[in-house]
Biopython code that builds the backbone (N, CA, C, O; Angstrom):
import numpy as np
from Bio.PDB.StructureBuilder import StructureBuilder

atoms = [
    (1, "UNK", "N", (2.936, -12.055, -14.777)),
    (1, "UNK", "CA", (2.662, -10.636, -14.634)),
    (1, "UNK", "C", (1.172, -10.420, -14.831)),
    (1, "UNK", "O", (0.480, -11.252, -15.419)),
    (2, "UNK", "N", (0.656, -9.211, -14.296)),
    (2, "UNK", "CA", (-0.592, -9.057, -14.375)),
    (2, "UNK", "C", (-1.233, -8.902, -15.714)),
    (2, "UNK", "O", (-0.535, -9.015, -16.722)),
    (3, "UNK", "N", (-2.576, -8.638, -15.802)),
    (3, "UNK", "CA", (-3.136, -8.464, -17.214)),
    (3, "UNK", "C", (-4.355, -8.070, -16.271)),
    (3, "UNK", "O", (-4.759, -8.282, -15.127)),
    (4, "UNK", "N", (-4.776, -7.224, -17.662)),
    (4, "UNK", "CA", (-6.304, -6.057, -17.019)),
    (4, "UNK", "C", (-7.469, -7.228, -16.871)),
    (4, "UNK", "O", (-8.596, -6.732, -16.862)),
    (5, "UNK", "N", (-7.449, -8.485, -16.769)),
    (5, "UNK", "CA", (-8.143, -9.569, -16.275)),
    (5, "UNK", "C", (-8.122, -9.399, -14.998)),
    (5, "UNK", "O", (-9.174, -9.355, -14.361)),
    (6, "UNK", "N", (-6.947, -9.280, -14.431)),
    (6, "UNK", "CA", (-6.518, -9.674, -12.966)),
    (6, "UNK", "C", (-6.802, -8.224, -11.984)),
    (6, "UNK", "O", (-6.722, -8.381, -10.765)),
    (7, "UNK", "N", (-7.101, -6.955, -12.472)),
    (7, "UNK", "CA", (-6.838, -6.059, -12.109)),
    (7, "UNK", "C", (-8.118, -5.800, -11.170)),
    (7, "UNK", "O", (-8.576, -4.692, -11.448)),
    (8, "UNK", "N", (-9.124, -6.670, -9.784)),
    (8, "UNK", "CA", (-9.891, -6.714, -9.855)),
    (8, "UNK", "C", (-10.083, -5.668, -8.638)),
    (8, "UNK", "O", (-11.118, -5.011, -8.522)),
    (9, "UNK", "N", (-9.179, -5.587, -7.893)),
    (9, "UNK", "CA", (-9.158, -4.559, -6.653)),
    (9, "UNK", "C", (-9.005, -3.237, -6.940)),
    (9, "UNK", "O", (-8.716, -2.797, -8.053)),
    (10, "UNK", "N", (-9.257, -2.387, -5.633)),
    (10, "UNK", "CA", (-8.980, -0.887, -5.617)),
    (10, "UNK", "C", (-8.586, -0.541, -4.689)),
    (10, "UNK", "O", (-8.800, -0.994, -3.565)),
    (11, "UNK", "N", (-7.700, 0.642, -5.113)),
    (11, "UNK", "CA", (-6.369, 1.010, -4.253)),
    (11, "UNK", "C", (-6.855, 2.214, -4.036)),
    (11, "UNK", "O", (-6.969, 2.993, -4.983)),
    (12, "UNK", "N", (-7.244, 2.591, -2.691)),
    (12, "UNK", "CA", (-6.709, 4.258, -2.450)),
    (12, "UNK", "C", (-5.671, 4.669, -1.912)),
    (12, "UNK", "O", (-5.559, 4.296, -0.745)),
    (13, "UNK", "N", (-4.529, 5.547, -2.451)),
    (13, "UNK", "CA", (-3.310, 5.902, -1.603)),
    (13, "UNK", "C", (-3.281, 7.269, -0.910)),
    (13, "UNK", "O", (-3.754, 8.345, -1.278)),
    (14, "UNK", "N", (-2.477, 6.879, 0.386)),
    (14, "UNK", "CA", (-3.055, 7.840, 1.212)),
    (14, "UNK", "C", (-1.546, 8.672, 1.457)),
    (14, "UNK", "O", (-0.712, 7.944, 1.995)),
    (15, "UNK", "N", (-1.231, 9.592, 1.256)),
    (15, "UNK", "CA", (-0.572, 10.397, 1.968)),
    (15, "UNK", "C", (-0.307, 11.050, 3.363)),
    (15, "UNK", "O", (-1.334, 11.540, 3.832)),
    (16, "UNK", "N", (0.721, 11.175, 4.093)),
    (16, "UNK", "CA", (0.992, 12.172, 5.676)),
    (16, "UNK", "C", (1.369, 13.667, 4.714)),
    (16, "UNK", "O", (1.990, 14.098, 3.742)),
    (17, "UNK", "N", (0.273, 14.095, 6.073)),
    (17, "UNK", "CA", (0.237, 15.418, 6.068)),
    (17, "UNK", "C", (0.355, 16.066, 7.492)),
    (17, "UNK", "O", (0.066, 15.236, 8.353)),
    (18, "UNK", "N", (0.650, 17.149, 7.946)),
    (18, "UNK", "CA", (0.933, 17.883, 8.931)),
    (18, "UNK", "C", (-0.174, 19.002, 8.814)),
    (18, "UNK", "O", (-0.356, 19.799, 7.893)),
    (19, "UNK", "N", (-0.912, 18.832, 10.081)),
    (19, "UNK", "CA", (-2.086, 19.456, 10.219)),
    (19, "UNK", "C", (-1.851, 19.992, 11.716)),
    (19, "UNK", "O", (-0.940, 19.489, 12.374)),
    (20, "UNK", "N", (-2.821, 21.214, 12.378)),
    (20, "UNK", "CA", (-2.775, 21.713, 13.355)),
    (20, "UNK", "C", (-3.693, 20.995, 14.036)),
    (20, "UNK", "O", (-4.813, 20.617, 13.693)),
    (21, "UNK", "N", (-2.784, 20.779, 15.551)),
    (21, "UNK", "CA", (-3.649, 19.825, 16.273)),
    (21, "UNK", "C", (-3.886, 20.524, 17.821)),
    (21, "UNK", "O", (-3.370, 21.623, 18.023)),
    (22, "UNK", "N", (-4.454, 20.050, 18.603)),
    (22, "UNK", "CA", (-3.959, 20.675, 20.429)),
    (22, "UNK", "C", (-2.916, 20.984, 20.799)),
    (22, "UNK", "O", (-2.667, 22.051, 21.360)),
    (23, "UNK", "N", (-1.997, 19.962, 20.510)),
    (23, "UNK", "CA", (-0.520, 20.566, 21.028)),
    (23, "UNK", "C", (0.333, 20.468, 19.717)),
    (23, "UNK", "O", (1.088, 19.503, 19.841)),
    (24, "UNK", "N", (0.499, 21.059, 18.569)),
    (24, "UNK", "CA", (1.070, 21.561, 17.861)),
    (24, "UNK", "C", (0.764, 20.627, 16.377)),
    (24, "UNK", "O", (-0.329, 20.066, 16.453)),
    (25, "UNK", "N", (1.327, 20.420, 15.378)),
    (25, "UNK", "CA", (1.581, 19.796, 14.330)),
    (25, "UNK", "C", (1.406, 18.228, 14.694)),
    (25, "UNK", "O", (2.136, 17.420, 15.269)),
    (26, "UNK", "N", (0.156, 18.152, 14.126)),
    (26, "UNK", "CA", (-0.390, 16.240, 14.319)),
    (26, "UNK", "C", (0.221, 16.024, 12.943)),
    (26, "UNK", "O", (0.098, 16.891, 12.078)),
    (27, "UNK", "N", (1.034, 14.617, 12.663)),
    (27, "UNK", "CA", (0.594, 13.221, 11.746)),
    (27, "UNK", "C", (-0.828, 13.318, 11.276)),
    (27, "UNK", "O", (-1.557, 12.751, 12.090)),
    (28, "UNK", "N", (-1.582, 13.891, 10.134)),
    (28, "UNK", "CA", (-2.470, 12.732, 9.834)),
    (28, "UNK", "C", (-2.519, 12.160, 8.215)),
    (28, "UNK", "O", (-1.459, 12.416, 7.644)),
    (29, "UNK", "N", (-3.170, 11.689, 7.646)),
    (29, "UNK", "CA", (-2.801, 10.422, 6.403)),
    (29, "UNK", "C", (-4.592, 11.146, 5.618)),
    (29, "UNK", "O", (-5.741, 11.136, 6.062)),
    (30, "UNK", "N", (-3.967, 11.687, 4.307)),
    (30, "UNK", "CA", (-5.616, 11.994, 3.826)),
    (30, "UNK", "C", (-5.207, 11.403, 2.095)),
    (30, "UNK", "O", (-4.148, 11.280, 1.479)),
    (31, "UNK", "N", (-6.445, 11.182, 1.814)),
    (31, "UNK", "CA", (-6.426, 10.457, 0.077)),
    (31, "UNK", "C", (-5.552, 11.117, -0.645)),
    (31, "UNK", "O", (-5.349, 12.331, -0.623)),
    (32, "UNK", "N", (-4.904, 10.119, -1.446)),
    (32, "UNK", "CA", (-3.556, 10.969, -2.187)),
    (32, "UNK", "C", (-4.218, 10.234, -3.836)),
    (32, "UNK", "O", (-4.102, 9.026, -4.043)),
    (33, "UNK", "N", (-4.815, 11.079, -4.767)),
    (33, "UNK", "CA", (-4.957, 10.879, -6.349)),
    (33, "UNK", "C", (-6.431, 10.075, -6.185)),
    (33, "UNK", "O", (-6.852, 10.143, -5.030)),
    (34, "UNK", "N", (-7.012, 9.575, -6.807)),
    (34, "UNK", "CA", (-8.206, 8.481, -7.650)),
    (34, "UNK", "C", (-7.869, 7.187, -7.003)),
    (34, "UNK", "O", (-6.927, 7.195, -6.211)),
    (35, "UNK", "N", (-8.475, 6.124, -7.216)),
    (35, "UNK", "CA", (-8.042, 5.044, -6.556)),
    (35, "UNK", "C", (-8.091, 4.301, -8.199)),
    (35, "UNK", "O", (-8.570, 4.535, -9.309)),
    (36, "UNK", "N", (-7.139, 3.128, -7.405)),
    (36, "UNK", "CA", (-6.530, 2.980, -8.609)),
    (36, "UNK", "C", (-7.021, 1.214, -8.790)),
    (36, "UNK", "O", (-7.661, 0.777, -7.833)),
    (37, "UNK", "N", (-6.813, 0.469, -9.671)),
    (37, "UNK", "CA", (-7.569, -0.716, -10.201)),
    (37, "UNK", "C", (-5.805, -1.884, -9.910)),
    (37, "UNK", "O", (-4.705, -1.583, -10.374)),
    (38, "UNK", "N", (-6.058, -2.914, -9.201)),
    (38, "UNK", "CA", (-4.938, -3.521, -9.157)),
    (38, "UNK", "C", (-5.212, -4.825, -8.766)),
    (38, "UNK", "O", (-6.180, -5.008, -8.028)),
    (39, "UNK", "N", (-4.350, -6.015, -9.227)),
    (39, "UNK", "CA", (-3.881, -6.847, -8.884)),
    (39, "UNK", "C", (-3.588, -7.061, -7.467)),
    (39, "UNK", "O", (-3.239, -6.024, -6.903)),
    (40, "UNK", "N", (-3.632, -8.264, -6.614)),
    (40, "UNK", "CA", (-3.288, -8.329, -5.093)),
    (40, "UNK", "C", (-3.086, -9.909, -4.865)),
    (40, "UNK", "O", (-3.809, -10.855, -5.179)),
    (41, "UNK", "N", (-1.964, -9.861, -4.271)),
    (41, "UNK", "CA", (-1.763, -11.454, -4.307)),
    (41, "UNK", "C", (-0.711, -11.276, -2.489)),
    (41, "UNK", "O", (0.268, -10.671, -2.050)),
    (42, "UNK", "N", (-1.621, -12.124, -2.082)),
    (42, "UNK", "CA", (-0.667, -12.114, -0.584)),
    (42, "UNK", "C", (0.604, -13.098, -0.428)),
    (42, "UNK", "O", (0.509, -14.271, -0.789)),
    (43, "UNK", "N", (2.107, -12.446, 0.264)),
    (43, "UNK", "CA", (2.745, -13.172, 0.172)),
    (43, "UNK", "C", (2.962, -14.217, 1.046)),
    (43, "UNK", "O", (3.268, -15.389, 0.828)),
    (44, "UNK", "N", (2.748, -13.585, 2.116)),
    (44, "UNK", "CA", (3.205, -14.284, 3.472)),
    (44, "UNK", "C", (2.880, -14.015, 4.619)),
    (44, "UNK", "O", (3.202, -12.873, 4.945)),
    (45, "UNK", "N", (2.210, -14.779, 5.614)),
    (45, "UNK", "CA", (1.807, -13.971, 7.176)),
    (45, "UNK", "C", (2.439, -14.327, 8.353)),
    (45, "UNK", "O", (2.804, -15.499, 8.452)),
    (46, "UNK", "N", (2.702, -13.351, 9.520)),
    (46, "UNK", "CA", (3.268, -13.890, 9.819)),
    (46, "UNK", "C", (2.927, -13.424, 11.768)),
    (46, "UNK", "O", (2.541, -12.277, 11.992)),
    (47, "UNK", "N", (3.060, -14.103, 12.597)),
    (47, "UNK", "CA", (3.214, -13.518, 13.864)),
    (47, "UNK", "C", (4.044, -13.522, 15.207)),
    (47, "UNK", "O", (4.596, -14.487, 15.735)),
    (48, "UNK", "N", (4.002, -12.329, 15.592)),
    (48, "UNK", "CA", (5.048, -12.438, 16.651)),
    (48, "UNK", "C", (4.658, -11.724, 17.507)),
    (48, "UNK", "O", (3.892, -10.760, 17.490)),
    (49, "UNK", "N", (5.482, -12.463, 18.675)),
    (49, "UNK", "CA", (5.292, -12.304, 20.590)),
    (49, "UNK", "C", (6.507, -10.830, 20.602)),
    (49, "UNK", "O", (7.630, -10.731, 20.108)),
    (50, "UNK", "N", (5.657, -9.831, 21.404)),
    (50, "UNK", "CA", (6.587, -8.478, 21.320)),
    (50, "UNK", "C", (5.962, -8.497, 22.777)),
    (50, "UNK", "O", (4.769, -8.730, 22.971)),
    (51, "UNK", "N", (7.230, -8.130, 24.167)),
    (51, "UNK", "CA", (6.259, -7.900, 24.830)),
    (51, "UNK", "C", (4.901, -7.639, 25.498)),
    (51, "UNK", "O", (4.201, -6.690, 25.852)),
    (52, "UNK", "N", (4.897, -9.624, 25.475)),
    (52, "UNK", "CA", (3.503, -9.732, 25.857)),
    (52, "UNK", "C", (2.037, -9.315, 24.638)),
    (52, "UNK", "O", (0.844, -9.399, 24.930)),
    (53, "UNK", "N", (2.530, -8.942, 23.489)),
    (53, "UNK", "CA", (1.648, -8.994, 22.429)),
    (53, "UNK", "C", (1.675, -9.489, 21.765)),
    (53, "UNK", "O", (2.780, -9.647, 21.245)),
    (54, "UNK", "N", (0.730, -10.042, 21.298)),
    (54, "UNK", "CA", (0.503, -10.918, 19.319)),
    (54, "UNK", "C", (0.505, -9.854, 18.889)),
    (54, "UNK", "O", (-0.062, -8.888, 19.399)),
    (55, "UNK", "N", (1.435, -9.861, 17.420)),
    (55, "UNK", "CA", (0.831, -8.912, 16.507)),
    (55, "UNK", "C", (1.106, -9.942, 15.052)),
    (55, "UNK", "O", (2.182, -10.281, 14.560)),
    (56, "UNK", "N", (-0.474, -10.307, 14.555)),
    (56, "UNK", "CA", (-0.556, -10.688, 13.302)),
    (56, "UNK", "C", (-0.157, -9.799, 12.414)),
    (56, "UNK", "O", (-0.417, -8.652, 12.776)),
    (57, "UNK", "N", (0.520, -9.900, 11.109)),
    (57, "UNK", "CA", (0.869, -9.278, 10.324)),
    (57, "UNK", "C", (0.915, -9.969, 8.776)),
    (57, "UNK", "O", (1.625, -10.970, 8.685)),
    (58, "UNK", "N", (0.272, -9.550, 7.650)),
    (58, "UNK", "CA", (0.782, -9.852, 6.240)),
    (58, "UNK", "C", (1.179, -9.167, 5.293)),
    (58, "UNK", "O", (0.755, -8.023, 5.125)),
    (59, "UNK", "N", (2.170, -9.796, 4.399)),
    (59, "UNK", "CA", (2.944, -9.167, 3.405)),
    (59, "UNK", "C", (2.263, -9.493, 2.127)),
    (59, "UNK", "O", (1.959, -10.624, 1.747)),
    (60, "UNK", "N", (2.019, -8.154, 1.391)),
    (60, "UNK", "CA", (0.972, -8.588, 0.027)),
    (60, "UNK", "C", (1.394, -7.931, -1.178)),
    (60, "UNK", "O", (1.694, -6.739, -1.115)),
    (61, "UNK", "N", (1.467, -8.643, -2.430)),
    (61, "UNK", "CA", (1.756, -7.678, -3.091)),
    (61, "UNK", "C", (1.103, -7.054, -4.249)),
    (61, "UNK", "O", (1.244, -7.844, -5.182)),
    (62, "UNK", "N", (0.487, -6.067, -4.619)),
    (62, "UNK", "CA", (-0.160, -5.013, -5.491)),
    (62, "UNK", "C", (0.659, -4.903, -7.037)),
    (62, "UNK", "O", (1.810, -4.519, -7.246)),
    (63, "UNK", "N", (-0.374, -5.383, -8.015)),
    (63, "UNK", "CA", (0.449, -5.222, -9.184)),
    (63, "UNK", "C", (-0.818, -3.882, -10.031)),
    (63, "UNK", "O", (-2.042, -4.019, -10.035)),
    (64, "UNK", "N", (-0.056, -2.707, -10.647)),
    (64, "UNK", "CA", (-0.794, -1.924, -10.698)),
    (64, "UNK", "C", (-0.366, -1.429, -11.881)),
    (64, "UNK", "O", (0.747, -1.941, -12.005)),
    (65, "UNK", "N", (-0.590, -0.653, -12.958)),
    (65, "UNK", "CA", (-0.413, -0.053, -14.765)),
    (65, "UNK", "C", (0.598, 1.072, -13.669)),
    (65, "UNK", "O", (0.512, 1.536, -12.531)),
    (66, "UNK", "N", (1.526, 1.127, -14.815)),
    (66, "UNK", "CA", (2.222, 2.241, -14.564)),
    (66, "UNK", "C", (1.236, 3.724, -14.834)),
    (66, "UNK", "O", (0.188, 3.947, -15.441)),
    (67, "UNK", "N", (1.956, 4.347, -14.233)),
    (67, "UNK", "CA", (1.147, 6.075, -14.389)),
    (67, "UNK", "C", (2.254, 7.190, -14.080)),
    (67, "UNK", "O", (3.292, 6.908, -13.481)),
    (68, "UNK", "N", (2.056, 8.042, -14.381)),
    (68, "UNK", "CA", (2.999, 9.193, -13.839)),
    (68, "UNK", "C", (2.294, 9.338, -12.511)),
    (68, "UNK", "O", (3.055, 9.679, -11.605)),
    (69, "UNK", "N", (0.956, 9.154, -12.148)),
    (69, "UNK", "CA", (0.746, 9.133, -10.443)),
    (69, "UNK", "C", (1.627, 7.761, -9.581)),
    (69, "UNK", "O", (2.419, 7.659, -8.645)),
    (70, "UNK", "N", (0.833, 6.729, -10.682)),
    (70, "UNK", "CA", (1.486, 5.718, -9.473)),
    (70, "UNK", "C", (3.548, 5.750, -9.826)),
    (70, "UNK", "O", (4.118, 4.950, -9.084)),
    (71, "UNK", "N", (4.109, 6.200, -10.380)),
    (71, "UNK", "CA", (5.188, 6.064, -11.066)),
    (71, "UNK", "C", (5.999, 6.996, -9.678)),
    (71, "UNK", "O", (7.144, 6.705, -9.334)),
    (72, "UNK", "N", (5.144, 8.195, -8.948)),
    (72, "UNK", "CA", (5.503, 8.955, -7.788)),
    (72, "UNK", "C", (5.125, 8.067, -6.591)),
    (72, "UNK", "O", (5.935, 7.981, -5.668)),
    (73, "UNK", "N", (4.171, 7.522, -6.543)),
    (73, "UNK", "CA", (4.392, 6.842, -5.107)),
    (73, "UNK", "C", (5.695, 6.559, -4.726)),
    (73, "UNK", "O", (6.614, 6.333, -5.514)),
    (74, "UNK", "N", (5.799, 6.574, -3.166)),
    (74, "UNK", "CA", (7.134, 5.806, -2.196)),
    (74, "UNK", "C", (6.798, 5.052, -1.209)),
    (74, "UNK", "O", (5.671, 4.601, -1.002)),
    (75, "UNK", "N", (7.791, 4.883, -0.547)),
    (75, "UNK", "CA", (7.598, 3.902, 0.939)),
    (75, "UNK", "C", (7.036, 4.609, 1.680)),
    (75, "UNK", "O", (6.223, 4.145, 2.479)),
    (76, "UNK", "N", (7.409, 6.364, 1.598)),
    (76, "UNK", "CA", (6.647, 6.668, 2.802)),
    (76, "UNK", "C", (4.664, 6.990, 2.381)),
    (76, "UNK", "O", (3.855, 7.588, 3.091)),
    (77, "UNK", "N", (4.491, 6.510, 1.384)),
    (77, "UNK", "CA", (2.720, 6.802, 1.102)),
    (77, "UNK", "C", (2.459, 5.142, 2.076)),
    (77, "UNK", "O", (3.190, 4.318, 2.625)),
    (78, "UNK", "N", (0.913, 5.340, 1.840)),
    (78, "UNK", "CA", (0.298, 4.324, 2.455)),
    (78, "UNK", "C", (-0.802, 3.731, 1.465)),
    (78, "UNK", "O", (-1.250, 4.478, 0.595)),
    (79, "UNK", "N", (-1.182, 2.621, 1.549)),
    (79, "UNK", "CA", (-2.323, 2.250, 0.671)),
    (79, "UNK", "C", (-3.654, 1.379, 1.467)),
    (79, "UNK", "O", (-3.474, 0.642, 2.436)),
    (80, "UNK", "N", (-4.800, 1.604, 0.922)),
    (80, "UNK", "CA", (-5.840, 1.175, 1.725)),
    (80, "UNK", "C", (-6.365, -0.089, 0.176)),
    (80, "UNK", "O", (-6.018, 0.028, -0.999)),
    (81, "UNK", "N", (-6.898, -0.736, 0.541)),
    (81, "UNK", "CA", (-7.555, -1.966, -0.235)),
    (81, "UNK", "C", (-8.488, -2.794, 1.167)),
    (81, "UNK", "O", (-8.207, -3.273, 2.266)),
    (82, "UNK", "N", (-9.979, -2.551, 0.137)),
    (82, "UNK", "CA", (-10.967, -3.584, 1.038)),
    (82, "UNK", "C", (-10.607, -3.404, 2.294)),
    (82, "UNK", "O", (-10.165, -4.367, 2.921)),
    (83, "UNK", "N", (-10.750, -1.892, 3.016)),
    (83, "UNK", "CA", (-11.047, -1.715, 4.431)),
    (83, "UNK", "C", (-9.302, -1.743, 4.943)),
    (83, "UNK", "O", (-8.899, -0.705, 5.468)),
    (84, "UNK", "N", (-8.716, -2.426, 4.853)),
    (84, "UNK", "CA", (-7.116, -2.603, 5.456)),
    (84, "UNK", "C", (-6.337, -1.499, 4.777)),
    (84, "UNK", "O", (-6.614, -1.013, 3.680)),
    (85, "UNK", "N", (-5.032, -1.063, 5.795)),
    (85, "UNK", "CA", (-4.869, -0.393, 5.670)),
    (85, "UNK", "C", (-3.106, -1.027, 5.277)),
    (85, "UNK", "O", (-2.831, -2.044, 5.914)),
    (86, "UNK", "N", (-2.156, -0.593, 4.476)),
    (86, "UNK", "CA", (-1.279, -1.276, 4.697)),
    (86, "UNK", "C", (-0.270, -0.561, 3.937)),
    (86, "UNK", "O", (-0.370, -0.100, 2.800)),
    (87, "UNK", "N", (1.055, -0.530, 5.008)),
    (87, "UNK", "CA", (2.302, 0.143, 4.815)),
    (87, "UNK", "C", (3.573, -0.444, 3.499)),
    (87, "UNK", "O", (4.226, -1.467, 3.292)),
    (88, "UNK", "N", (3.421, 0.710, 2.953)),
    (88, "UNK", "CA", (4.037, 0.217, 1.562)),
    (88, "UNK", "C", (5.687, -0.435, 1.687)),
    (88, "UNK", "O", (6.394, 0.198, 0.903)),
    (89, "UNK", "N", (6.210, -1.126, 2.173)),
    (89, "UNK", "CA", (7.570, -1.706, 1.911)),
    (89, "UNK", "C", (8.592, -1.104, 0.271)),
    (89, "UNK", "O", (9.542, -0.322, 0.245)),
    (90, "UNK", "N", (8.168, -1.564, -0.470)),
    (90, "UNK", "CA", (9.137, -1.281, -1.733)),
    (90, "UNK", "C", (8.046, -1.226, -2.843)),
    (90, "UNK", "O", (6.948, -1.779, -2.907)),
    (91, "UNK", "N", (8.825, -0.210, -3.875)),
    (91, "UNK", "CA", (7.866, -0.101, -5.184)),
    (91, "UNK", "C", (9.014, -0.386, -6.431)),
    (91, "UNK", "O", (9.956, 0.329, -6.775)),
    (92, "UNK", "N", (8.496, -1.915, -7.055)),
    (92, "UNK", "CA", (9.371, -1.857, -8.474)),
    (92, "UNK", "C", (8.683, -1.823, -10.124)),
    (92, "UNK", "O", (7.487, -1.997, -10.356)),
    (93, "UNK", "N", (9.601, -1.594, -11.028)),
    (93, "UNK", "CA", (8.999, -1.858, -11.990)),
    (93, "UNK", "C", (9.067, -3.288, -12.238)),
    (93, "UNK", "O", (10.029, -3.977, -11.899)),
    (94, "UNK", "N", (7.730, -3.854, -13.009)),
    (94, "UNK", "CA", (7.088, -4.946, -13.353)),
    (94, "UNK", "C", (8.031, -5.319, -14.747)),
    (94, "UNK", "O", (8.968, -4.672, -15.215)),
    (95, "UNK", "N", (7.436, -6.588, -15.222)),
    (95, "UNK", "CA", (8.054, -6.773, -16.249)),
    (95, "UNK", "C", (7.602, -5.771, -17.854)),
    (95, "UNK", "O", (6.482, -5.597, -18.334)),
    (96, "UNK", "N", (8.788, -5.329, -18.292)),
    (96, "UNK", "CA", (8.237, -4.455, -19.355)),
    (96, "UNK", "C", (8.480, -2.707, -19.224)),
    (96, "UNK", "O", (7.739, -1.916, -18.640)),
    (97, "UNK", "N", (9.430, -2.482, -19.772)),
    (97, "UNK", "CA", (9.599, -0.891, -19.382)),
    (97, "UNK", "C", (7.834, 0.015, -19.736)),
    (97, "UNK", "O", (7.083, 0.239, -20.686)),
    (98, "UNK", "N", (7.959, 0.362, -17.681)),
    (98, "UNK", "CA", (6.535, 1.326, -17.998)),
    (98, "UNK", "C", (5.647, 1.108, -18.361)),
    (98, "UNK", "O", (4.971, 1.833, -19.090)),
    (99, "UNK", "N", (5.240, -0.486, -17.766)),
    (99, "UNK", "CA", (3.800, -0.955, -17.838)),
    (99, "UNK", "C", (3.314, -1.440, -16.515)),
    (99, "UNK", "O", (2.229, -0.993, -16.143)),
    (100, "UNK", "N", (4.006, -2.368, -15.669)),
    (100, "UNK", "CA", (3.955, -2.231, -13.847)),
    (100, "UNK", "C", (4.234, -1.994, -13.224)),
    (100, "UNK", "O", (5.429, -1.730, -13.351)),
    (101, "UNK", "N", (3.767, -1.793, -12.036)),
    (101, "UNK", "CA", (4.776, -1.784, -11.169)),
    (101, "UNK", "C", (4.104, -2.567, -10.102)),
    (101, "UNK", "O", (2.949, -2.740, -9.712)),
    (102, "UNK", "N", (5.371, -2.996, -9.769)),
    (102, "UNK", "CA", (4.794, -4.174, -8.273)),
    (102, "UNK", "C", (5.065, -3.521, -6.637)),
    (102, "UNK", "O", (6.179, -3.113, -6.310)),
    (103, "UNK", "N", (4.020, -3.500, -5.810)),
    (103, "UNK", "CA", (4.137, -2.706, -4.614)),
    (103, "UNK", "C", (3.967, -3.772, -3.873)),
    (103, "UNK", "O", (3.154, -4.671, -4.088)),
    (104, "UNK", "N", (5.136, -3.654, -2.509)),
    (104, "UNK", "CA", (4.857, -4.934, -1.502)),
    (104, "UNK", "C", (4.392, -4.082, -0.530)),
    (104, "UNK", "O", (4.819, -2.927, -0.506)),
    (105, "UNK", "N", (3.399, -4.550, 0.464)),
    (105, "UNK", "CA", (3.057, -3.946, 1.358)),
    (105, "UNK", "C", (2.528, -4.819, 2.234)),
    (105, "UNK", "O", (2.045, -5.896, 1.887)),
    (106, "UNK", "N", (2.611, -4.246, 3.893)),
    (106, "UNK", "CA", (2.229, -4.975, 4.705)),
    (106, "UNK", "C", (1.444, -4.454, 5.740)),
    (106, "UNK", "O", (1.627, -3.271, 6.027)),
    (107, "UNK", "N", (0.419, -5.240, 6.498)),
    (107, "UNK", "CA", (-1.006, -4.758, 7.318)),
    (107, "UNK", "C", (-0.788, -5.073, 8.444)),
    (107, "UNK", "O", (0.029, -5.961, 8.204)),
    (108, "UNK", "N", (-0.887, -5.051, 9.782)),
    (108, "UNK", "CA", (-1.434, -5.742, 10.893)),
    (108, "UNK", "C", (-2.936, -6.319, 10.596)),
    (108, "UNK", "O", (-3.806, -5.547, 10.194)),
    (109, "UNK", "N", (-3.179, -7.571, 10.788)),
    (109, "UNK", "CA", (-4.163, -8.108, 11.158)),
    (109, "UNK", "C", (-5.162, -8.758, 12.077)),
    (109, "UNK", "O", (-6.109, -9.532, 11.946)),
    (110, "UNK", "N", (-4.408, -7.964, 13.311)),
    (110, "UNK", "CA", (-5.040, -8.374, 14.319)),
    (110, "UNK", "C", (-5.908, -7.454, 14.662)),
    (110, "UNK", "O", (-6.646, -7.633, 15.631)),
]
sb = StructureBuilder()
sb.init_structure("model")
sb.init_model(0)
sb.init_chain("A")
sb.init_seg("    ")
for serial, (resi, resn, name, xyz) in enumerate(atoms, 1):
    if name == "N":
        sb.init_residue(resn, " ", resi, " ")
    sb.init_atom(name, np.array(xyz, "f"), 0.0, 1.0, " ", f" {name:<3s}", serial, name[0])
structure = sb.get_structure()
């Protein structure tokens, strides 16, 4: 499990919001809280042929202090680290009631 040694990255989480666009109510994704100090350890990469496309992809996972902010994140927020942008999969607690929590998330990298 992590320790504030390891905690060397930063997380900004981004929220969807519904904004007025040309033709009605756009999708867009704006900073959700402070950015936050975390752990990052990649799990696995992986790629695949989709009609006629590569799409590189990796699965990583974010170990972060519990918070009553990060304690609200879900699948549907998003998180940015070092420029990438990457879709949150699952959020659990870490070992220890209410000290981690571990976020898997995954990027395109192509």
């Amino acid at each position: 499990m992590a320790n504030a040694g390891k905690l060397d990255r930063r997380l900004q989480f981004r929220r969807f919001t519904l904004a007025d666009g040309d033709f009605g109510q756009e999708e867009t994704w704006a900073d959700h809280g402070s950015p936050v100090w975390a752990e990052k350890k990649d799990l696995s990469d992986t790629e695949r042929w989709r009609a006629g496309e590569v799409a590189a992809t990796v699965t990583t996972r974010f170990v972060v202090r519990w918070s009553t902010f990060t304690s609200a994140l879900t699948p549907k927020d998003r998180l940015v680290c070092e420029g990438v942008t990457y879709s949150i999969v699952g959020i659990k607690e870490g070992m220890g009631r209410r000290q981690w929590l571990e976020i898997t998330a995954s990027a395109r990298t192509d």
